[in-house]
ZAPA-399071 format. One line per 4 residues: their letters; for each residue x, y, z of C-alpha. Coordinates in steps of 0.25 Angstrom, whole numbers, plus 2048, in hexadecimal, padded with zeros to 3 digits. Example, Ala and Ser with C-alpha at 12.3 -4.5 7.8 and 13.67 -1.06 7.14 Angstrom:
2
AS> 831,7EE,81F | 837,7FC,81D
//
This chain:
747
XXXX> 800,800,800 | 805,80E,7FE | 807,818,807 | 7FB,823,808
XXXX> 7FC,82E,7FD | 7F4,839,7FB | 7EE,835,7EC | 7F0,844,7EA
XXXX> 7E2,846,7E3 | 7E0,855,7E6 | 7DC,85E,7DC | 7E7,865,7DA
XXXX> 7F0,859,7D7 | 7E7,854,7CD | 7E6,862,7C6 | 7F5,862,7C6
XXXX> 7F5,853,7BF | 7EA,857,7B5 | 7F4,865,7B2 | 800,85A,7AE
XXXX> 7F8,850,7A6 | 7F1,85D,79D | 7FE,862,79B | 805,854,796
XXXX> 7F8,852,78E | 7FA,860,787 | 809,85D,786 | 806,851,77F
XXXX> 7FB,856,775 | 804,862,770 | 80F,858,76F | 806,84F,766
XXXX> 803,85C,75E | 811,860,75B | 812,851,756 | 808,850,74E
XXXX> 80C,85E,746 | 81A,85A,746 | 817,84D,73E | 80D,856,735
XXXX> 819,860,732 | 824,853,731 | 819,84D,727 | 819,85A,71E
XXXX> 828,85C,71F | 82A,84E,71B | 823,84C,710 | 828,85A,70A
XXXX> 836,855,70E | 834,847,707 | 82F,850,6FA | 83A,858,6FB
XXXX> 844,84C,6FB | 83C,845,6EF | 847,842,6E5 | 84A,84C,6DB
XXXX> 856,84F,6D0 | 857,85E,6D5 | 85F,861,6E1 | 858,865,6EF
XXXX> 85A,874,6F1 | 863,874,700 | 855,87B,704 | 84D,873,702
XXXX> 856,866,708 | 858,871,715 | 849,872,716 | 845,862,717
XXXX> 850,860,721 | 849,86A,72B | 83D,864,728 | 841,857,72D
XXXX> 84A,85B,738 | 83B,862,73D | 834,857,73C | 83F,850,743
XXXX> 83F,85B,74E | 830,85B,750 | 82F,84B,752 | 83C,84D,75E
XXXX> 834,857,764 | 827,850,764 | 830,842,768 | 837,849,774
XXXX> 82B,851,778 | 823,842,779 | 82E,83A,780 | 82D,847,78B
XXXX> 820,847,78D | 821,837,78F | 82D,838,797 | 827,844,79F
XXXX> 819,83C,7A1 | 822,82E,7A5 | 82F,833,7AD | 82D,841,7B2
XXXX> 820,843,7B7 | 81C,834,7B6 | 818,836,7C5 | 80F,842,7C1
XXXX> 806,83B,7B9 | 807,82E,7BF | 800,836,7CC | 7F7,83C,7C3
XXXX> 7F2,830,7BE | 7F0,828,7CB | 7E8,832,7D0 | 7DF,830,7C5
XXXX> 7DE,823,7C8 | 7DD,824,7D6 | 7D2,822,7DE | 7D1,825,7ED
XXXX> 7C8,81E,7F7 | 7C5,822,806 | 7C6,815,811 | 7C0,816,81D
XXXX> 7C3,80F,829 | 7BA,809,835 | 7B5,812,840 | 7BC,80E,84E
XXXX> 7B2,804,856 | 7AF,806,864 | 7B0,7FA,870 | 7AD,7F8,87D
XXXX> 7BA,7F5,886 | 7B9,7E6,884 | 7B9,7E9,873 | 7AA,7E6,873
XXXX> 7A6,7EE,864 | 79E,7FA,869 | 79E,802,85B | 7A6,7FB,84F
XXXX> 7A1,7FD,840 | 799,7F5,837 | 79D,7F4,827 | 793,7F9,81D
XXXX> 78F,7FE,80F | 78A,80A,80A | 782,809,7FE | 786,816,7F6
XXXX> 780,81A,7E8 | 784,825,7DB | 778,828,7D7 | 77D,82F,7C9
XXXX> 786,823,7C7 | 779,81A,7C6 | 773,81B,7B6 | 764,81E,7B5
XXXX> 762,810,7B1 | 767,80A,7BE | 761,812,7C6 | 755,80C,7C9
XXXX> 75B,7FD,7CB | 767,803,7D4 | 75C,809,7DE | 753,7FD,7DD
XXXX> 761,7F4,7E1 | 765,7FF,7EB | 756,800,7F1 | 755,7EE,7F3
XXXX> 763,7EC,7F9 | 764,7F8,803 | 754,7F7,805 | 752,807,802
XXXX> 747,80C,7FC | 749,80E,7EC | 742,81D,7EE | 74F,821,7F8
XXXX> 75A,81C,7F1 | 753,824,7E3 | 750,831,7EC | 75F,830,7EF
XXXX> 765,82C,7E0 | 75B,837,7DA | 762,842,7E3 | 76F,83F,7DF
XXXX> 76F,83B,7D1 | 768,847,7CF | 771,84F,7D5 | 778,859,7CD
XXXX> 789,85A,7CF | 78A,866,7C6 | 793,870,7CE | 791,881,7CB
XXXX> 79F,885,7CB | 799,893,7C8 | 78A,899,7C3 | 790,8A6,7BE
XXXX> 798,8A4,7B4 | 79A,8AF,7A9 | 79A,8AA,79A | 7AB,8AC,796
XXXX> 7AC,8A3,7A3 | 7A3,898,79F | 7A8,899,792 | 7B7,897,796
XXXX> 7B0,88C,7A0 | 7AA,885,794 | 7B9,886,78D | 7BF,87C,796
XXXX> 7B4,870,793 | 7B4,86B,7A0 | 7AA,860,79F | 7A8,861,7AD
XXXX> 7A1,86E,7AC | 794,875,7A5 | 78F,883,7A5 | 782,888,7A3
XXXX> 77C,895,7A2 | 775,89A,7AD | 767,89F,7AB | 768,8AA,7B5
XXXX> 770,8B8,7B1 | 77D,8BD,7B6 | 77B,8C7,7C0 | 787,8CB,7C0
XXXX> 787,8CE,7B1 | 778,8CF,7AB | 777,8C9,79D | 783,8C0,79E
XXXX> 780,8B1,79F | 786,8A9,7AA | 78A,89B,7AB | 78A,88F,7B6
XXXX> 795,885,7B4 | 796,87A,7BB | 79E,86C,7BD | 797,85F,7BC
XXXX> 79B,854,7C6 | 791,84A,7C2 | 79A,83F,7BE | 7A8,844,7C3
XXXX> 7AF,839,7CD | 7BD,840,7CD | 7BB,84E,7D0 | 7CA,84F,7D3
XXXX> 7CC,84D,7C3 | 7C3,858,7BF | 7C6,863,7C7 | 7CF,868,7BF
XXXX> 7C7,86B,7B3 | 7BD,870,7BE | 7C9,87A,7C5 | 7C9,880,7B5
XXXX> 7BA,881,7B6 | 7BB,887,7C1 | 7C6,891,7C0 | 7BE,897,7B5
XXXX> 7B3,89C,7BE | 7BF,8A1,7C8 | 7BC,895,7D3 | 7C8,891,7DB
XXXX> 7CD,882,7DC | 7C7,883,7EC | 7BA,888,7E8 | 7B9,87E,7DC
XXXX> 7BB,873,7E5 | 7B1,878,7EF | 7A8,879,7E4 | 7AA,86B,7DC
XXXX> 7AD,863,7E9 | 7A3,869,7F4 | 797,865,7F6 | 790,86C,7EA
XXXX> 799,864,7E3 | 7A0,858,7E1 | 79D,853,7F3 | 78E,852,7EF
XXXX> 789,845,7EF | 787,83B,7E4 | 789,82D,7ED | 77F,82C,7F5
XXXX> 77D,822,801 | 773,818,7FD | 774,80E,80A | 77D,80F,815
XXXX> 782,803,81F | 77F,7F9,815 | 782,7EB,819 | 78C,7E2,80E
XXXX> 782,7D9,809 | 778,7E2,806 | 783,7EA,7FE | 788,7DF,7F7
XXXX> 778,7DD,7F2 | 778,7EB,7EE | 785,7E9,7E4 | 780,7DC,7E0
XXXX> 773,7E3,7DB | 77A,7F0,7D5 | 783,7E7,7CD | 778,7DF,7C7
XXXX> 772,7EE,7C4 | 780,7F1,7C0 | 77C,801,7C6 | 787,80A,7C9
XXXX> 787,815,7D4 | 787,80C,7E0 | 791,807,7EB | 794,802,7F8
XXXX> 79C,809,801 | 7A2,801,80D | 79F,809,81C | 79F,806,829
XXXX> 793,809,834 | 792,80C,842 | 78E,800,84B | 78C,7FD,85B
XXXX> 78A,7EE,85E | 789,7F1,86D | 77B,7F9,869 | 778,803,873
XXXX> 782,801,87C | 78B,80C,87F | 783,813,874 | 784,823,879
XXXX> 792,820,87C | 796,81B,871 | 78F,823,868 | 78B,823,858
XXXX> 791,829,84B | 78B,834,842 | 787,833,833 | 796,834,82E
XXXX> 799,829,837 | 7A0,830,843 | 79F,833,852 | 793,839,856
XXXX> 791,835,864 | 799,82D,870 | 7A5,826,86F | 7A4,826,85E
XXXX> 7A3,835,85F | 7AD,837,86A | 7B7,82F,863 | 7B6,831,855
XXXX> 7C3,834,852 | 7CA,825,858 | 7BD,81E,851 | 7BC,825,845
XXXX> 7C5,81F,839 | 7CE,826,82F | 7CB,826,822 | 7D5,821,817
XXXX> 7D4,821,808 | 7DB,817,7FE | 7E0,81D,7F1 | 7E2,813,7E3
XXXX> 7E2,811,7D5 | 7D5,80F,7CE | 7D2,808,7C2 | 7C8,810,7B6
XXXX> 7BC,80A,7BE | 7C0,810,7CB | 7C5,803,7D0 | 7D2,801,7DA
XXXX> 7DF,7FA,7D2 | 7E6,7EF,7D8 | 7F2,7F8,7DA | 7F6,7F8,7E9
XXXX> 802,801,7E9 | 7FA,80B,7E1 | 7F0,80D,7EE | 7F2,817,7F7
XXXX> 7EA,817,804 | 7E9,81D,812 | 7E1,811,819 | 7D6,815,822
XXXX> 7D7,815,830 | 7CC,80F,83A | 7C7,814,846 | 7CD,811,854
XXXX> 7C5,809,85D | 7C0,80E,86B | 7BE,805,876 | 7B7,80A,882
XXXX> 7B7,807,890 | 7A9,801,892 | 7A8,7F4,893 | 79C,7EC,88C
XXXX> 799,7E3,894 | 797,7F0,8A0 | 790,7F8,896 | 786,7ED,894
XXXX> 784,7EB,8A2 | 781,7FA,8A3 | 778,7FD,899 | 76F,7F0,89C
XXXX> 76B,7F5,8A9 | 76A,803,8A7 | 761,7FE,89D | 758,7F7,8A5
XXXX> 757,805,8AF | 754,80D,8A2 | 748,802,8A0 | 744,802,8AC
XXXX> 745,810,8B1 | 746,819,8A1 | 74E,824,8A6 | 753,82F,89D
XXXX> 762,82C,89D | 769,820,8A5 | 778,81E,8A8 | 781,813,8AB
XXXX> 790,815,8AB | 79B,80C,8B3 | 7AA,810,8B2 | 7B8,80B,8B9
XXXX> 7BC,812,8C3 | 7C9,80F,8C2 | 7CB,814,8B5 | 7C0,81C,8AF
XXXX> 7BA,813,8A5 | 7AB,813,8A3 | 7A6,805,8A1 | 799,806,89D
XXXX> 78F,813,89A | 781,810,898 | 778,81A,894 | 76B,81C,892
XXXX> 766,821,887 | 76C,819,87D | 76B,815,86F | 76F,80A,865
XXXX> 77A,811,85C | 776,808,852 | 769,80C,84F | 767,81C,851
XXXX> 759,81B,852 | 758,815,861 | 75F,824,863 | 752,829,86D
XXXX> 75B,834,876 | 763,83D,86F | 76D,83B,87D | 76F,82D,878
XXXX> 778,831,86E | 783,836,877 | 789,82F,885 | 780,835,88C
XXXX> 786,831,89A | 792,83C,896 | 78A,847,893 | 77D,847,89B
XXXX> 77E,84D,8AA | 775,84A,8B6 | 775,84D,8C4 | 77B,842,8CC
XXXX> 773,842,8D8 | 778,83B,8E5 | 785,835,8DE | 78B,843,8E0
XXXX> 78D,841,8EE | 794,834,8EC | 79F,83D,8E7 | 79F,84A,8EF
XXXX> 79F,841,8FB | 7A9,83B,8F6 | 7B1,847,8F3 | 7AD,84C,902
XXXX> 7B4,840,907 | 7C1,844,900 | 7C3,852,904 | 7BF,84D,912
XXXX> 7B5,855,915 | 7AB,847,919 | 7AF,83A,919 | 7A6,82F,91A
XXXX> 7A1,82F,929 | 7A0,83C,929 | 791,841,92C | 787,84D,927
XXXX> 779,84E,92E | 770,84C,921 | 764,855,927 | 759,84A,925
XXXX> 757,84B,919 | 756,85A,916 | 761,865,916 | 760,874,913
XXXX> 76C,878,90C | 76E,885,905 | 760,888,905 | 75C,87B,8FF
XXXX> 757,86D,904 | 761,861,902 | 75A,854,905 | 75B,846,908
XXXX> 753,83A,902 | 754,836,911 | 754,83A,91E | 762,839,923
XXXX> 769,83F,930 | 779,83E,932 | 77F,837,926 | 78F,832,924
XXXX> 794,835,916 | 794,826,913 | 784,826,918 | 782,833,90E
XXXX> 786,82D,903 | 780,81E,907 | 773,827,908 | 775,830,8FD
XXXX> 772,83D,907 | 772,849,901 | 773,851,90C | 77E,84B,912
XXXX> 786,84C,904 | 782,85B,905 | 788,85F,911 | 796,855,90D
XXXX> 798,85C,902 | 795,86A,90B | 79F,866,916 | 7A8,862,909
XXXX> 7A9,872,904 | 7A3,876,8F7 | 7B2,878,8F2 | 7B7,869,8F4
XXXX> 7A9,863,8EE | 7AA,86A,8DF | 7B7,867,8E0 | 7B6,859,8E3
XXXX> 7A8,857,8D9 | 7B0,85F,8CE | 7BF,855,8D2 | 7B3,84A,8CE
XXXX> 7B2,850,8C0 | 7A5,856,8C1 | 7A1,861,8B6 | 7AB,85C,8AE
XXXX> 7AA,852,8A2 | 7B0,845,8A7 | 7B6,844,899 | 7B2,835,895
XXXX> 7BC,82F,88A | 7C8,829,886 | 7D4,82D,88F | 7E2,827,886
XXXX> 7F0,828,88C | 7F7,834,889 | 7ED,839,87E | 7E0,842,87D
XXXX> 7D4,83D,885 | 7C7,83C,87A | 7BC,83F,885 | 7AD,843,882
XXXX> 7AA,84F,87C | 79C,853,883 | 79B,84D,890 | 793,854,89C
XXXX> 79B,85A,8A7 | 78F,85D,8B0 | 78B,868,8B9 | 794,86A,8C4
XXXX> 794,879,8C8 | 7A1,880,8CA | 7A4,883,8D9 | 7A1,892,8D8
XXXX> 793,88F,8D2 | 790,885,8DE | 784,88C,8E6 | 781,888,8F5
XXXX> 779,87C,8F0 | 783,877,8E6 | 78C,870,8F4 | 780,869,8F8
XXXX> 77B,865,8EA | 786,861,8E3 | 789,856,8EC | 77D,84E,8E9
XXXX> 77D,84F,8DB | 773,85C,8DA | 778,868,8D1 | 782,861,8CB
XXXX> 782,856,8BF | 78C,84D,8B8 | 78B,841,8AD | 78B,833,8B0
XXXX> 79B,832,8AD | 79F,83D,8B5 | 79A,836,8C3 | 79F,82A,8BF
XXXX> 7AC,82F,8BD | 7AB,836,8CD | 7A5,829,8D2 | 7B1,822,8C9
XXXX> 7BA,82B,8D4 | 7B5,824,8E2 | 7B6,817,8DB | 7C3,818,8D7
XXXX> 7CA,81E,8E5 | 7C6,82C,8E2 | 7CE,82C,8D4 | 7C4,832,8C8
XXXX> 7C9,82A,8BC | 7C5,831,8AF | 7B9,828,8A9 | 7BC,824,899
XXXX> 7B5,81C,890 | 7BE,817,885 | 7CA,80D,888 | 7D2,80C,87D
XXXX> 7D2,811,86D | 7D9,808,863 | 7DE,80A,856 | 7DD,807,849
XXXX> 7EC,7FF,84B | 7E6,7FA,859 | 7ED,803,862 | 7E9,805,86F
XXXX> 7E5,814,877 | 7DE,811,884 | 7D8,81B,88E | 7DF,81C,89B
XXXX> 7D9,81F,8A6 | 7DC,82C,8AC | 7DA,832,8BA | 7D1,83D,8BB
XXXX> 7D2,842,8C9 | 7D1,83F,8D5 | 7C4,847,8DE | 7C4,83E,8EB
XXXX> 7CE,836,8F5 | 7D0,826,8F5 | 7CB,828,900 | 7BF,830,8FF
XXXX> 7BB,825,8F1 | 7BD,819,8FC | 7B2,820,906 | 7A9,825,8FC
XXXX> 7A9,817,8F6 | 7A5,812,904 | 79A,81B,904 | 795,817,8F7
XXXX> 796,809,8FA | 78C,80C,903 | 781,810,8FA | 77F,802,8F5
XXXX> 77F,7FC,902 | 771,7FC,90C | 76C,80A,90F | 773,80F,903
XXXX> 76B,816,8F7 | 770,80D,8ED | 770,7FE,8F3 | 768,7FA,8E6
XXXX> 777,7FD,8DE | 77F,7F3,8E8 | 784,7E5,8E3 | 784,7D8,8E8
XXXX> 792,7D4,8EB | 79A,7E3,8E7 | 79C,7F1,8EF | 794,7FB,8E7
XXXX> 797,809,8E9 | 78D,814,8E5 | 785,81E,8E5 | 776,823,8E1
XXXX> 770,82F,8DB | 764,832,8DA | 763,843,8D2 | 757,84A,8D1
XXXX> 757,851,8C0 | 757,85F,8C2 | 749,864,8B8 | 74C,873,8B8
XXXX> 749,879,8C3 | 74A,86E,8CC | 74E,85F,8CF | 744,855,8C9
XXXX> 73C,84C,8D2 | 73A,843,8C8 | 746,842,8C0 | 753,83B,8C6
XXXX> 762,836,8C1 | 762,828,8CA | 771,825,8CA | 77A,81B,8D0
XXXX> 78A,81B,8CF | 792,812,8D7 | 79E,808,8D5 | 7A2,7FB,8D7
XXXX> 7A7,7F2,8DF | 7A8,7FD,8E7 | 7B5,7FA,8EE | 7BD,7F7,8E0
XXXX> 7B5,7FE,8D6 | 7B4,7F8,8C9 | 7AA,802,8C3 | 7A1,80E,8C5
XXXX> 794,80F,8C1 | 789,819,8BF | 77B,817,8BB | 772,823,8B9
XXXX> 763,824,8B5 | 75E,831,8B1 | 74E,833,8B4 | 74A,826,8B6
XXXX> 73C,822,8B5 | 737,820,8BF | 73E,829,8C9 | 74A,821,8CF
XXXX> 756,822,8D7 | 763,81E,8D8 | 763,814,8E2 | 756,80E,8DA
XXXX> 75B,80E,8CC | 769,811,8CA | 76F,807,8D4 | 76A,7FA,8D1
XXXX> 76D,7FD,8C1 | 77B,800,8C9 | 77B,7F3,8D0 | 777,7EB,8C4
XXXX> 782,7F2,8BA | 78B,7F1,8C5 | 78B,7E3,8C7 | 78A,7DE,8BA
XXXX> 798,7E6,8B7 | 79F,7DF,8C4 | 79B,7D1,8BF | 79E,7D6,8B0
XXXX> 7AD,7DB,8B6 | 7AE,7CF,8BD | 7AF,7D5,8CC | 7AD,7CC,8D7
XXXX> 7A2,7D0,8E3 | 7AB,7D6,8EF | 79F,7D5,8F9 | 797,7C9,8FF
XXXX> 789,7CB,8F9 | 783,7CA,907 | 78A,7D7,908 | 786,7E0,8FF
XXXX> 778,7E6,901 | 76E,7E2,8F7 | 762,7E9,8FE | 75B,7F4,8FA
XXXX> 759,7FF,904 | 74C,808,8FF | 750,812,909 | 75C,816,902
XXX> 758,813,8F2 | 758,822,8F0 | 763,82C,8EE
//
């Protein structure tokens, strides 16, 4: 194979060819000329010479023997010249610029074809296919290539074998044969310059006269000339003859182009898209029948369509691809630029017919190059897990939006991220929500509830303001603050730190976070990446993160916009909102010693050469103590256990740590009494955590709460994935407490 080459087909190039081949054309013709009066000449003076050298009894004068020499030592001159000027036109078109015309005439013979390569697919961590690529056909048709004759059986074979009506495929033939490919280089043009126009008897071009007067010159006619495209296939080779047209009327080379080549011009279309996504059978039907027809004008081009095998799962995440086959949405969208393939094209000798000569080291190619593959973090077999019990709360309870995403503590690698709405990406029209489209869990906010004070607590343990036995009055149930009443679903008295998180007491997170100082608390909620975009992607070693473009950062007020309420509020979850991945992350931080590990979603990316870029995972801070993670976790464990709000999320044999929440959806003007975000986040086992989980149902129906609806699909998830990672129960199952406690089944 040679070595890519720029097959140097640019206008200018082939103008400059066309220039050389006219010249030794014209070279050659005037040399043929002189010839042919030179034999006409040598003819006349020979026969005069031979009449004068007839034999005769008087003497020739020396004139007249004087004379006849000169004519035959010109006749002799003329053919030398005309010898000499031959053999240096053939030695000048073999030896000298051999090379010239040899280029010149390749590229007439040359024909250049694009290649493309195959979009990058995109798998699951174990290599399970979640978007790969499918080969297809494209049915595509000339409609001014097909004779009148065939016409009618070419849409008759087209209409049986694609199964299209015969009325479509006419509508769309009609339109385009019919389409006229005449291009006005100028509509005022005066007589002298039609005329010189019309001297050049370019075949390509007709003027007519306009029927409409000059207005700039009344009573002169004007003239239209235009430059018929109808059956041209190599502009290239007519633009010079064009360029001449155009000079004429004063149009530069730039503008000439615009005009011929735009989309006035030669970019409009006359193939047309018959059929896409044509399976092969069907098109080797299609060439069976146009062959028996014998019709010309159609042909099969080779493509590749989108496909999902997994259906709808991970179906916002990963996302979909426009018309002209690239990113729109998700993981397609966000990594266009690894998955996309580059182009090639492939240049060679053609025969008369167009066809590709069995010359190899005549071919010049630059190979196309596909796609990378992206592998994610998620794992399948998770994912699956995930989405069938979210489903089944969906079923059950048809809230608005539903979230279930588990990631590693340890290193920031989401797992699985069920979301509800989805879609089937292989079939657009199951699209019902427009917020489907998109990864939904990245860009839409909530108010968390109750699982804020899971970490303001935990941040008021580590500036050691409270530790866990430390104790607030709770006010039974009510407390004035600021002019506002704070409340407890229960009535509660003195309460430790451990008690007020096992309880979810409001109050008592309230006047922690008081005793902790307004200053520490943003500064600890902020260290926990609150209001800002937790910046989910792909993290290589050493090289330029690729991250998502539009995710939510929240509301979380700047400190010098907090008012009186905002210490008291923000604790519990109220006045302050954040997405699905942004708690996780803090949550990921207690789980994980008090280190906050920043979350990714794609493993590794490999080439087209199989070379290997992984993510690494990177610290992202840390907001709380060893110390302060261990107690908080403590505390949490709690939760699941009797008396807690959450025993429905504890399992049998495994610690479970965790938290409830249950928001109230602000309507306006005020919280809706109606409307709640039920939420459970926690982790697992508890004292060596292999995941965190958080499960969020936006507006169930009917009314629910955390405890009710979010910890058992916890529970459910959560086991299944112990089993799945093969951990083995670290508590006796008398132990663990398997009974509901209705007391505590709220907040």
């Amino acid at each position: 194979m040679m070595t890519t080459q720029d097959p140097g087909n640019s206008t200018t190039r082939l103008q400059h060819a066309l220039a050389i081949a006219r010249q030794v054309l014209a070279r050659l013709a005037s040399a043929l000329v002189l010839t042919g009066k030179s034999i006409a000449k040598a003819w006349k003076s020979l026969s005069v010479f031979a009449s004068e050298l007839e034999p005769s009894d008087e003497p020739l004068p020396n004139s007249v023997r004087y004379t006849a020499i000169a004519r035959y030592s010109l006749v002799f001159i003329i053919f030398a010249t005309c010898l000499a000027s031959l053999i240096s036109h053939i030695y000048n078109l073999q030896v000298t610029e051999h090379e010239k015309f040899e280029k010149f005439a390749r590229q007439r013979c040359l024909k250049t074809k694009c290649t493309t390569g195959m979009r990058g697919c995109i798998f699951d961590k174990g290599n399970n296919l979640l978007a790969g690529n499918i080969t297809t056909q494209d049915i595509l048709a000339e409609p001014k290539r097909i004779p009148k004759k065939k016409l009618f059986e070419t849409i008759a074979a087209l209409s049986e074998t694609l199964d299209i009506k015969p009325s479509e495929i006419a509508t769309k033939f009609y339109k385009i044969a019919n389409t006229d490919f005449d291009i006005t280089l100028s509509d005022q043009v005066d007589p002298a310059t039609a005329l010189a126009i019309q001297a050049l008897r370019n075949p390509l071009v007709t003027i007519t006269q306009n029927p409409h007067k000059n207005l700039n010159k009344p009573g002169r006619p004007t003239f239209t000339v235009n430059v018929n495209l109808d059956n041209i296939k190599n502009l290239e080779y007519h633009m010079p003859t064009i360029l001449e047209v155009a000079q004429k009327l004063g149009l530069s080379e730039k503008e000439t182009a615009e005009i011929v080549k735009g989309k006035q011009g030669i970019a409009r279309p006359r193939q047309i898209v018959v059929k896409r996504d044509v399976d092969y059978m069907t098109a080797v039907r299609l060439n069976e029948r146009l062959e028996k027809i014998k019709a010309p004008g159609i042909s099969v081009k080779k493509s590749s369509i989108r496909c999902y095998p997994q259906g709808r799962m991970l179906s916002n995440l990963i996302g979909v691809l426009d018309e002209h086959q690239q990113g729109a949405t998700g993981i397609e969208s966000l990594f266009e630029s690894y998955l996309a393939p580059t182009h090639g094209h492939v240049t060679y000798i053609k025969d008369a017919r167009g066809r590709r000569l069995p010359l190899e080291e005549t071919v010049r190619e630059l190979p196309a190059v596909n796609g990378y593959d992206v592998h994610l973090t998620i794992c399948r077999e998770i994912q699956s897990i995930a989405e069938e019990e979210l489903a089944k709360v969906v079923e059950a309870r048809n809230p608005k939006r539903a979230y279930a995403i588990m990631m590693e503590p340890s290193t920031g690698a989401i797992l699985a991220m069920a979301q509800y709405p989805d879609f089937d990406p292989n079939d657009r029209t199951s699209i019902t929500d427009p917020i489907a489209m998109q990864p939904h869990a990245l860009v839409e906010c909530f108010e968390p509830g109750s699982i804020m004070k899971g970490i303001a607590l935990s941040y008021a343990i580590s500036t050691g303001a409270v530790n866990l036995d430390t104790t607030f009055y709770c006010e039974q149930g009510a407390w004035r603050f600021a002019g506002r009443i704070l409340h407890d679903t229960h009535s509660y008295e003195d309460l430790t730190i451990l008690e007020i998180i096992k309880k979810s007491s409001n109050i008592g997170t309230a006047k922690a976070a008081i005793e902790t100082g307004a200053d520490k608390l943003y500064a600890g909620l902020a260290a926990f990446g609150f209001g800002k975009a937790p910046k989910l992607g792909f993290y290589p070693n050493g090289q330029q993160p690729v991250v998502f473009r539009k995710e939510a950062t929240g509301i979380f007020r700047p400190l010098e916009r907090w008012d009186s309420l905002s210490i008291s509020r923000f604790p519990i979850g109220q006045g302050i909102s954040c997405s699905p991945i942004q708690m996780l992350q803090a949550y990921a931080a207690i789980a994980n010693n008090g280190v906050m590990m920043q979350p990714y979603i794609v493993d590794r990316i490999v080439d087209e050469h199989g070379v290997v870029t992984r993510s690494v995972p990177m610290v992202k801070g840390q907001p709380i103590s060893p110390r302060a993670a261990r107690q908080m976790t403590e505390a949490l464990m709690e939760v699941t256990t009797k008396g807690g709000t959450a025993t429905r999320a504890a399992i049998k044999g495994y610690k479970v740590a965790g938290k409830t929440g249950t928001a109230e959806i602000w309507a306006g003007k005020q919280y809706s009494t109606t409307d709640v975000v039920a939420s459970f986040i926690g982790f697992a086992p508890a004292e060596n955590p292999a995941f965190v989980l958080i499960v969020s149902i936006n507006t169930p129906r009917p009314k629910a709460h955390g405890g009710t609806i979010a910890a058992p699909a916890f529970a459910k998830i959560a086991e299944r994935t112990l089993k799945h990672l093969l951990i083995q129960p670290t508590e006796p199952i008398d132990q663990v407490a398997s009974q509901n406690s209705p007391q505590f089944q709220r907040r």
